[in-house]
N, CA, C and O atoms as a GROMACS GRO file, in nm:
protein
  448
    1UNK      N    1  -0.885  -0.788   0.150
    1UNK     CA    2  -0.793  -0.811   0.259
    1UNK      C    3  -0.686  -0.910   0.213
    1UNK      O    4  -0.717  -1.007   0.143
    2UNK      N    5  -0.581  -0.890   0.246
    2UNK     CA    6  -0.457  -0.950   0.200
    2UNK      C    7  -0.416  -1.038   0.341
    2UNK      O    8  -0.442  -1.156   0.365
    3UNK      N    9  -0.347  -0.946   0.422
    3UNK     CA   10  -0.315  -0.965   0.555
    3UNK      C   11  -0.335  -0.880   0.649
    3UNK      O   12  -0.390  -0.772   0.625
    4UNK      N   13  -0.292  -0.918   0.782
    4UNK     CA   14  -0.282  -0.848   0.906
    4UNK      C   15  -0.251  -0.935   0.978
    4UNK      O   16  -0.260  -1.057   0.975
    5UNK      N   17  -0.181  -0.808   1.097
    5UNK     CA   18  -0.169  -0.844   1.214
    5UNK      C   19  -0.195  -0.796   1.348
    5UNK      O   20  -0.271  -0.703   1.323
    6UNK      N   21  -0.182  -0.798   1.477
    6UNK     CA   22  -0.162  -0.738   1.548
    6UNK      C   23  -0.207  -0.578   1.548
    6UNK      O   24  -0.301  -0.518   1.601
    7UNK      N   25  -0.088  -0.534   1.457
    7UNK     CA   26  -0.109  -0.387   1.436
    7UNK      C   27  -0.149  -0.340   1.321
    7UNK      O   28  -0.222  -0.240   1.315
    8UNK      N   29  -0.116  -0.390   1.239
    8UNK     CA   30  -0.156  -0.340   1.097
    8UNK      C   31  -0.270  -0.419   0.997
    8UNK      O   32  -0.311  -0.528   1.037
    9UNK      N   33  -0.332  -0.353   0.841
    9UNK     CA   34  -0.387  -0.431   0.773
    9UNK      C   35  -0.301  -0.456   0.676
    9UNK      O   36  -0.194  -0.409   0.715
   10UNK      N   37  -0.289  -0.497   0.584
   10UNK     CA   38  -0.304  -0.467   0.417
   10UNK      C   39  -0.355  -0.526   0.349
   10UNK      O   40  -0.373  -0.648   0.351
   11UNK      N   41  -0.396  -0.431   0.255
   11UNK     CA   42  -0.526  -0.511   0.158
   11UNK      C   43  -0.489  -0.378   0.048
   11UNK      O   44  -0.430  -0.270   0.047
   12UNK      N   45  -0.583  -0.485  -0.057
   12UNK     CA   46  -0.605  -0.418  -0.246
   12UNK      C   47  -0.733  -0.370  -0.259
   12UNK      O   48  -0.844  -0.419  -0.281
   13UNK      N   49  -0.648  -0.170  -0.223
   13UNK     CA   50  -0.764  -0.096  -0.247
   13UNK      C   51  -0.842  -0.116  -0.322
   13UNK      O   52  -0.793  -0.201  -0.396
   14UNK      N   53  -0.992  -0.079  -0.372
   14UNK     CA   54  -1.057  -0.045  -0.492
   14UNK      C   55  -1.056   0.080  -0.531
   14UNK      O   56  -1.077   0.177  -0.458
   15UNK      N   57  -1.034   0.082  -0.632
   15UNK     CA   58  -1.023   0.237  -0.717
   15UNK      C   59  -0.854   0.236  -0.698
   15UNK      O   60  -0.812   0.346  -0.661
   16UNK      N   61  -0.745   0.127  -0.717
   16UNK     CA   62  -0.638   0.174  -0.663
   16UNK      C   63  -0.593   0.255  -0.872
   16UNK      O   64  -0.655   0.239  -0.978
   17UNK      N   65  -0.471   0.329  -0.843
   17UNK     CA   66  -0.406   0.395  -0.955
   17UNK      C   67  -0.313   0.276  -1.000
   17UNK      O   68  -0.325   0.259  -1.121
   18UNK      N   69  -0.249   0.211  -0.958
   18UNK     CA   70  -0.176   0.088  -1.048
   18UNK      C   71  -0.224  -0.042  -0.965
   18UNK      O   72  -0.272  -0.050  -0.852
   19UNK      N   73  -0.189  -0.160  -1.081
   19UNK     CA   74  -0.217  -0.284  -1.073
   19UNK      C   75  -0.137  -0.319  -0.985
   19UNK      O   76  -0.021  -0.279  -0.970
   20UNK      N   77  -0.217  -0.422  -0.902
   20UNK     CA   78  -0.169  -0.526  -0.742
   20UNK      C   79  -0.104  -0.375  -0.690
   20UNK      O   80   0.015  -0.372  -0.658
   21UNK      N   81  -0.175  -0.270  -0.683
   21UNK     CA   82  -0.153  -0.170  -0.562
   21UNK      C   83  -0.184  -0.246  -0.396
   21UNK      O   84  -0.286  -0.313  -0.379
   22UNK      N   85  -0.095  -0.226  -0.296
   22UNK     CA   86  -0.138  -0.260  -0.198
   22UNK      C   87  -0.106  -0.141  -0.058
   22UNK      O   88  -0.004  -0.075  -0.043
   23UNK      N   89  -0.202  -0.142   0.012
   23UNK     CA   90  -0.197  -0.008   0.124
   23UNK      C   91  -0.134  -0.096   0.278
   23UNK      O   92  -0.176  -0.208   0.304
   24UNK      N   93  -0.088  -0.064   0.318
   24UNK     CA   94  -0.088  -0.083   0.485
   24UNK      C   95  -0.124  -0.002   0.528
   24UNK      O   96  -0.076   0.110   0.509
   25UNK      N   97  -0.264  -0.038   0.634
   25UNK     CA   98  -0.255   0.076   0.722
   25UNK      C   99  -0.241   0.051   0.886
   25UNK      O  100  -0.315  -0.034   0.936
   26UNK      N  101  -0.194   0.088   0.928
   26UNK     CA  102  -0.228   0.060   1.156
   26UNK      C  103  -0.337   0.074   1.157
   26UNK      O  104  -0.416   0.150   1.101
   27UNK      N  105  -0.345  -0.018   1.238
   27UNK     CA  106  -0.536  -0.034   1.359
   27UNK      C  107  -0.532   0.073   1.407
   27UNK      O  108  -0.633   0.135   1.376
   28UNK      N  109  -0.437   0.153   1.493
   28UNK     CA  110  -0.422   0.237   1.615
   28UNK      C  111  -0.448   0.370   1.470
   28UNK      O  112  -0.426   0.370   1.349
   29UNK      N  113  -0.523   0.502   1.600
   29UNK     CA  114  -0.492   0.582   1.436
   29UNK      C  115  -0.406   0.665   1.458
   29UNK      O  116  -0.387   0.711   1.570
   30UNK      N  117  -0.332   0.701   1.345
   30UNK     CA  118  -0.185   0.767   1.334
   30UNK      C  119  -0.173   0.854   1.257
   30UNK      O  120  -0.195   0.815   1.142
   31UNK      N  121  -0.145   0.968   1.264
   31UNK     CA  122  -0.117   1.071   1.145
   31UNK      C  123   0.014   1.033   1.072
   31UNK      O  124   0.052   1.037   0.955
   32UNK      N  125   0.073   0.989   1.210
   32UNK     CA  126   0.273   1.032   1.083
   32UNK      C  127   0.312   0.896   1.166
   32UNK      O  128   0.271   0.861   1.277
   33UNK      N  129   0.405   0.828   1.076
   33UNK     CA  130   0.512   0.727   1.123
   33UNK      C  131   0.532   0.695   1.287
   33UNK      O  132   0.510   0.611   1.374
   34UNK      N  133   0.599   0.844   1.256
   34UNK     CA  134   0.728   0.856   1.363
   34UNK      C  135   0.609   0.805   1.534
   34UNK      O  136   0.651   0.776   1.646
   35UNK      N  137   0.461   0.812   1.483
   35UNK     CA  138   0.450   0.798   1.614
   35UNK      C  139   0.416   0.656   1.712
   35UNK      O  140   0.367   0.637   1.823
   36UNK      N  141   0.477   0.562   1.591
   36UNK     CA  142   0.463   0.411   1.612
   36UNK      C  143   0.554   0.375   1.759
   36UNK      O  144   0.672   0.407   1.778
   37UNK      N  145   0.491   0.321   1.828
   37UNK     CA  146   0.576   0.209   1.944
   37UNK      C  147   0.654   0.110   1.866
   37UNK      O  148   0.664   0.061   1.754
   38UNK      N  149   0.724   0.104   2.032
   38UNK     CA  150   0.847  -0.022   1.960
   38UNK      C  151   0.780  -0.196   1.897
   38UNK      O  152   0.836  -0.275   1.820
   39UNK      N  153   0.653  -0.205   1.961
   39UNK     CA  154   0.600  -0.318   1.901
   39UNK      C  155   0.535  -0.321   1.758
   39UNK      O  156   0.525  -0.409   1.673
   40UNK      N  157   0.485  -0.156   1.768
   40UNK     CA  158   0.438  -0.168   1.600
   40UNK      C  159   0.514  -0.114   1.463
   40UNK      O  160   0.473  -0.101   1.347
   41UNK      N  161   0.667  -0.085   1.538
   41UNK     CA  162   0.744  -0.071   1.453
   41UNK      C  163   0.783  -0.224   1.446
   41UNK      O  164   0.844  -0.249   1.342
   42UNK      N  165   0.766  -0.328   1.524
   42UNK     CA  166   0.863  -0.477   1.436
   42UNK      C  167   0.718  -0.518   1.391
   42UNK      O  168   0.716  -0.556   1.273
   43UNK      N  169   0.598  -0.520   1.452
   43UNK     CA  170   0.514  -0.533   1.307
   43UNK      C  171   0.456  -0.552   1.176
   43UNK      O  172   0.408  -0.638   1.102
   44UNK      N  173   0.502  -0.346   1.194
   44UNK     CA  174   0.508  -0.334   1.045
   44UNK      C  175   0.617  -0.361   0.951
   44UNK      O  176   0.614  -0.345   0.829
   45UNK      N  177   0.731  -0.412   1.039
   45UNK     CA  178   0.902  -0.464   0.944
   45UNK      C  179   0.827  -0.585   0.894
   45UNK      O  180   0.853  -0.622   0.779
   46UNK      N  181   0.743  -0.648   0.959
   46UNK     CA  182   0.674  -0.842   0.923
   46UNK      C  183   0.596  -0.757   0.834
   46UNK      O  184   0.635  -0.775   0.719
   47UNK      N  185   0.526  -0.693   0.840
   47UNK     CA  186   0.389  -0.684   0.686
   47UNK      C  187   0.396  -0.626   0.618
   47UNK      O  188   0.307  -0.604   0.537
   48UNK      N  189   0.564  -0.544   0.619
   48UNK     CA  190   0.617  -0.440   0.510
   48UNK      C  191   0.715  -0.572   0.406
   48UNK      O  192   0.728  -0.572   0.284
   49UNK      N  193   0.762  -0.654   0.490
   49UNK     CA  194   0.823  -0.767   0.376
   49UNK      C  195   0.728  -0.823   0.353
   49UNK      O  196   0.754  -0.879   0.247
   50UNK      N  197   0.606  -0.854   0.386
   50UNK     CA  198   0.558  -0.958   0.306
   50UNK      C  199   0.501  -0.887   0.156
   50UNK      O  200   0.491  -0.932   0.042
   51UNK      N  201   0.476  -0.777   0.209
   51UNK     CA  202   0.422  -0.710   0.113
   51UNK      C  203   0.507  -0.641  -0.049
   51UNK      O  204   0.467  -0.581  -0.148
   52UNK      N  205   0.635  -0.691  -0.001
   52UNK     CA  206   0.754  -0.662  -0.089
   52UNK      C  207   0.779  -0.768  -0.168
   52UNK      O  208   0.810  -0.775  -0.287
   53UNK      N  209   0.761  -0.856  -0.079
   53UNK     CA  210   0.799  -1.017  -0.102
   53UNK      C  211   0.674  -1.047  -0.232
   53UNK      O  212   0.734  -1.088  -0.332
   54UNK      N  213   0.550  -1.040  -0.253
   54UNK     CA  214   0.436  -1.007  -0.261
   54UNK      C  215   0.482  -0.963  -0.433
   54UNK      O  216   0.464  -1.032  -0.533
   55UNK      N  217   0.553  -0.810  -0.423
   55UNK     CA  218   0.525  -0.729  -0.504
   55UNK      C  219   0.641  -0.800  -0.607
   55UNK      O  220   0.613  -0.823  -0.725
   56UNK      N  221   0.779  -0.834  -0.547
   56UNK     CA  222   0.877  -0.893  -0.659
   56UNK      C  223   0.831  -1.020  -0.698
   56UNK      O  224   0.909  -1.074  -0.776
   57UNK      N  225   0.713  -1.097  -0.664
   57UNK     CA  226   0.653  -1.223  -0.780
   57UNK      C  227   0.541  -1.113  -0.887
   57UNK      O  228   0.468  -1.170  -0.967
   58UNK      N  229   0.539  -1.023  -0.882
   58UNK     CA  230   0.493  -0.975  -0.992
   58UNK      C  231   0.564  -0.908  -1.071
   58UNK      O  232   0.585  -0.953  -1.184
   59UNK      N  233   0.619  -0.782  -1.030
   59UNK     CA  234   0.787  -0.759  -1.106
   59UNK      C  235   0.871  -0.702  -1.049
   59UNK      O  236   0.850  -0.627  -0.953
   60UNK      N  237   1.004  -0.732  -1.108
   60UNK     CA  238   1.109  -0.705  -1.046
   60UNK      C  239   1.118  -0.537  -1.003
   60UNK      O  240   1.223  -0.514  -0.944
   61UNK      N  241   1.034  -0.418  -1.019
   61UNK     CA  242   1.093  -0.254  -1.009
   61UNK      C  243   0.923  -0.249  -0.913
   61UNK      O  244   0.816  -0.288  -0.958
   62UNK      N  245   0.951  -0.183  -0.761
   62UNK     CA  246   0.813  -0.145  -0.725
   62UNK      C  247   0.882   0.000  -0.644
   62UNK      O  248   0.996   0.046  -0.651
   63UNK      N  249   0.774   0.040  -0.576
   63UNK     CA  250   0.742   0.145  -0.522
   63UNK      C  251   0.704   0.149  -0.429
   63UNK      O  252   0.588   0.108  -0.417
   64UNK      N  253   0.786   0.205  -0.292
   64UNK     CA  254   0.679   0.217  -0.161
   64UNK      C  255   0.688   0.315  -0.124
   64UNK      O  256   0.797   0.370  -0.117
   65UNK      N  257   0.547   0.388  -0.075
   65UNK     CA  258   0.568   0.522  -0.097
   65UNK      C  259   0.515   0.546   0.074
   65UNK      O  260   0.438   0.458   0.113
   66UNK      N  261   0.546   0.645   0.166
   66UNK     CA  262   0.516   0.645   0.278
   66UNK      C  263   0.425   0.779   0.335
   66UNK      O  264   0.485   0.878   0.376
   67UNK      N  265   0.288   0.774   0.334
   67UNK     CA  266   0.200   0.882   0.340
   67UNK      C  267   0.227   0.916   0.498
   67UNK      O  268   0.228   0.826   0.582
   68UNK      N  269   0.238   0.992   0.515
   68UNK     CA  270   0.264   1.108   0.660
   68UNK      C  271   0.152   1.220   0.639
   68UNK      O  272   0.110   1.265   0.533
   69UNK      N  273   0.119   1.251   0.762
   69UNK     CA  274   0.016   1.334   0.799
   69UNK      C  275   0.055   1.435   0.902
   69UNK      O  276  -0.033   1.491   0.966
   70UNK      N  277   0.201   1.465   0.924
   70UNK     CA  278   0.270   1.514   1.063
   70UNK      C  279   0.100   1.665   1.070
   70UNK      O  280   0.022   1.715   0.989
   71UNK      N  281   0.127   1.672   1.200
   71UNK     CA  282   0.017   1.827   1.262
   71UNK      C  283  -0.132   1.796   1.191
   71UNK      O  284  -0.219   1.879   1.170
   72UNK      N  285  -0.134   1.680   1.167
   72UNK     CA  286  -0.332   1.654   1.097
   72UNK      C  287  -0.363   1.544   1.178
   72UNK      O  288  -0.298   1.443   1.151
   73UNK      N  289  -0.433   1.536   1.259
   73UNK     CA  290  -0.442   1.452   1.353
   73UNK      C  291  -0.564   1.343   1.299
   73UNK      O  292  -0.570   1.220   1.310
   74UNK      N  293  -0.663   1.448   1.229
   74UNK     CA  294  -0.760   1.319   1.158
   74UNK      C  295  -0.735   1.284   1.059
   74UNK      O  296  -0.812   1.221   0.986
   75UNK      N  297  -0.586   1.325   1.025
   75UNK     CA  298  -0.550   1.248   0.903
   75UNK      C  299  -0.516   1.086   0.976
   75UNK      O  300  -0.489   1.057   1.093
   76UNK      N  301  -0.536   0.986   0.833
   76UNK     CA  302  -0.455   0.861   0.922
   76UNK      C  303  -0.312   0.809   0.807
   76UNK      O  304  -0.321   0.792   0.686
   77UNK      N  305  -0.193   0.792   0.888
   77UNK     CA  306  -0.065   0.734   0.782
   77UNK      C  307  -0.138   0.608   0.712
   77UNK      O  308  -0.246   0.556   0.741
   78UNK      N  309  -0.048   0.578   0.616
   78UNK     CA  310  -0.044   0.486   0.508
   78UNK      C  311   0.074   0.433   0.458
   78UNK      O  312   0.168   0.512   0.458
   79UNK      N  313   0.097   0.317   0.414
   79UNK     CA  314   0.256   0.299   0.311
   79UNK      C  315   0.148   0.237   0.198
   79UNK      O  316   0.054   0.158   0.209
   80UNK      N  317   0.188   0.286   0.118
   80UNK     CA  318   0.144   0.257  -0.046
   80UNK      C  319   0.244   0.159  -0.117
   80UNK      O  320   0.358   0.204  -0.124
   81UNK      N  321   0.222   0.014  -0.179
   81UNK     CA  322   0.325  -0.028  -0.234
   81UNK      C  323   0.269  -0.097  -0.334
   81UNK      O  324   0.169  -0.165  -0.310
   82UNK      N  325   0.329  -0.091  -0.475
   82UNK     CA  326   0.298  -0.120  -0.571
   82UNK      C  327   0.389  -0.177  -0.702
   82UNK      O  328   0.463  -0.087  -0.742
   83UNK      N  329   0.401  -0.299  -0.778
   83UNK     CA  330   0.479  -0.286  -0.849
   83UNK      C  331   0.456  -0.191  -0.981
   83UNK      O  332   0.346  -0.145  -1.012
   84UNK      N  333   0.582  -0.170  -1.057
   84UNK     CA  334   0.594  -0.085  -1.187
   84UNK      C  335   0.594  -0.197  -1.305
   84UNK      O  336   0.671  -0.290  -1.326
   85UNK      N  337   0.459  -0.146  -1.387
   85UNK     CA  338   0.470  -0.258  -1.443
   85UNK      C  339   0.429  -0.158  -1.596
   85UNK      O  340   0.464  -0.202  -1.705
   86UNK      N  341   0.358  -0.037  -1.585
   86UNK     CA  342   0.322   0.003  -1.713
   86UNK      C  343   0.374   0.169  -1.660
   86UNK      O  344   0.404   0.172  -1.540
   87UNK      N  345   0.385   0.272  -1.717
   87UNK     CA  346   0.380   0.395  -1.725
   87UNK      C  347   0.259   0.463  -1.789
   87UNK      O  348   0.196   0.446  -1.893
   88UNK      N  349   0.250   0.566  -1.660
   88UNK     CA  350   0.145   0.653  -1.727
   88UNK      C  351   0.156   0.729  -1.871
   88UNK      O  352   0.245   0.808  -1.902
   89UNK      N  353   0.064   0.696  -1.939
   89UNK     CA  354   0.028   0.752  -2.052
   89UNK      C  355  -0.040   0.910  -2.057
   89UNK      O  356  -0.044   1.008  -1.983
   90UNK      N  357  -0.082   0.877  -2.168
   90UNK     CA  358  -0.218   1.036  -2.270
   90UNK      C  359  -0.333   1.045  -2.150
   90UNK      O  360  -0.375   1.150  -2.101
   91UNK      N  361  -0.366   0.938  -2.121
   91UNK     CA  362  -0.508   0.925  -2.048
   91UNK      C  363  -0.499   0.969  -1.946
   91UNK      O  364  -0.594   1.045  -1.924
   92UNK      N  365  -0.396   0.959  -1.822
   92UNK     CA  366  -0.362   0.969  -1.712
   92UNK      C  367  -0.305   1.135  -1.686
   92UNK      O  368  -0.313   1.202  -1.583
   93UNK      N  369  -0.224   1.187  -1.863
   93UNK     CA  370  -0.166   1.260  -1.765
   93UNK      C  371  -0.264   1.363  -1.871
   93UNK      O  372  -0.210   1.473  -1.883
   94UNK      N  373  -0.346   1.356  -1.920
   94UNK     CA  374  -0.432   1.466  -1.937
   94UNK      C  375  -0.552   1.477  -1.824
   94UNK      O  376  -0.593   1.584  -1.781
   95UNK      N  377  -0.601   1.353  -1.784
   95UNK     CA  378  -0.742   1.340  -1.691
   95UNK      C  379  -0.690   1.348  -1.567
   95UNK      O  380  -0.750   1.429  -1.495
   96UNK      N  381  -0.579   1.279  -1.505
   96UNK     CA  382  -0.538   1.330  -1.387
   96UNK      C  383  -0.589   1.231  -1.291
   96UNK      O  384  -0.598   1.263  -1.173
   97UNK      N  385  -0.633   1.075  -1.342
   97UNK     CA  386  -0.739   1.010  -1.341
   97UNK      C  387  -0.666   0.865  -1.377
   97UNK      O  388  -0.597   0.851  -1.478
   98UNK      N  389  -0.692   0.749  -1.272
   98UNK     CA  390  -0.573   0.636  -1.346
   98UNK      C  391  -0.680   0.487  -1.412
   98UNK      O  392  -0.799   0.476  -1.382
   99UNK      N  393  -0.621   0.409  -1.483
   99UNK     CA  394  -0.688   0.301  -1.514
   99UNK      C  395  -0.645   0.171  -1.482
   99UNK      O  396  -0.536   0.150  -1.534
  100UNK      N  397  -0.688   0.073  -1.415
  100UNK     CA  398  -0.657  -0.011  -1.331
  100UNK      C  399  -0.749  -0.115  -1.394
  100UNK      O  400  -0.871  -0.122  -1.387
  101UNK      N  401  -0.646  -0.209  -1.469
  101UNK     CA  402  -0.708  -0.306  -1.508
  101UNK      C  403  -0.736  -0.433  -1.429
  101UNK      O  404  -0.826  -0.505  -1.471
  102UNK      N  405  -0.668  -0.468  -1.317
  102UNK     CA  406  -0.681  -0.560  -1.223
  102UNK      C  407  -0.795  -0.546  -1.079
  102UNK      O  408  -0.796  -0.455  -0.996
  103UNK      N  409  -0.895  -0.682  -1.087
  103UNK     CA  410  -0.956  -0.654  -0.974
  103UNK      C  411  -0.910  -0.625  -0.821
  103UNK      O  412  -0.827  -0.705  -0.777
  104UNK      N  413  -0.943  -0.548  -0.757
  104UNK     CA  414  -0.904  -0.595  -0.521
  104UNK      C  415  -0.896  -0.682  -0.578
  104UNK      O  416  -0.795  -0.685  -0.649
  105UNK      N  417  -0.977  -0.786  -0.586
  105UNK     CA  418  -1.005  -0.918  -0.470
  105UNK      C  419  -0.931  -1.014  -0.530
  105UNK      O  420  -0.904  -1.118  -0.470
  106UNK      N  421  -0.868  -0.978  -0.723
  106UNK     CA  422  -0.801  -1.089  -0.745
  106UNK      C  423  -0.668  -1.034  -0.739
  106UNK      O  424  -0.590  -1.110  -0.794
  107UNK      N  425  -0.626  -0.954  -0.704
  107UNK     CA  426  -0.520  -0.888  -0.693
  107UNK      C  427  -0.474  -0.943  -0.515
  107UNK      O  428  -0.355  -0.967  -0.497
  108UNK      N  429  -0.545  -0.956  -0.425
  108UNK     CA  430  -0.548  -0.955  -0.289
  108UNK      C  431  -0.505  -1.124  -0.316
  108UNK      O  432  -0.389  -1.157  -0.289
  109UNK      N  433  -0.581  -1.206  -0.359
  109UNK     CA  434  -0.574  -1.336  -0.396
  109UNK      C  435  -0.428  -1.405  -0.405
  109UNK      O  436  -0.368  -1.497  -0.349
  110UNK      N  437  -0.401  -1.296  -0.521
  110UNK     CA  438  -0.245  -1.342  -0.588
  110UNK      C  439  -0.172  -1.281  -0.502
  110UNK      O  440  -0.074  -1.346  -0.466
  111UNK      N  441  -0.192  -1.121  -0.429
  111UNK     CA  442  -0.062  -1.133  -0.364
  111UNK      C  443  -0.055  -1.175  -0.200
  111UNK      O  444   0.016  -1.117  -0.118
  112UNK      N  445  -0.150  -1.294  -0.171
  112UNK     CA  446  -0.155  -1.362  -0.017
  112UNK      C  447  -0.016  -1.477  -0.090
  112UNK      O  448   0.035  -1.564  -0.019
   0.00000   0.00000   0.00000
């Protein structure tokens, strides 16, 4: 666990595909974005910067990627954010399969 609030978590999956990967997800469950209220859209604006804020003390190029689930109802949304710090290689793009040298919990650590 990294943070939360109100509406949302974020925390450093285990098993994530890159280093200081971090997920947000809503308490409430949600398939797609679009179906956030006006309170958990300013929210997630507070735990989407921190989490940016977060990612440029590790390096300057990241990634936020925004999982939608529109018409899957037991699906639940996600924003994925992560800095770029290595490129996938031989290993990754033959196995299909990533290697993550950084722990959650010290990864969660460094980016509170």
């Amino acid at each position: 666990m990294i943070e939360e609030n109100e509406s949302f978590i974020r925390f450093a999956p285990a098993g994530s595909q890159h280093a200081y990967e971090q997920w947000i997800i809503p308490k409430r469950h949600q398939p797609d974005i679009s179906s956030l209220r006006d309170d958990e859209v300013a929210a997630l604006a507070t735990i989407l910067q921190g989490a940016i804020r977060a990612t440029r003390s590790i390096a300057a190029s990241h990634n936020v990627l925004f999982m939608n689930f529109p018409r899957r109802r037991p699906a639940h949304f996600y924003i994925d954010v992560f800095p770029r710090m290595t490129s996938i290689a031989g290993f990754e793009l033959a196995t299909g399969m990533f290697i993550d040298i950084i722990d959650p919990a010290a990864a969660a650590r460094r980016l509170r």
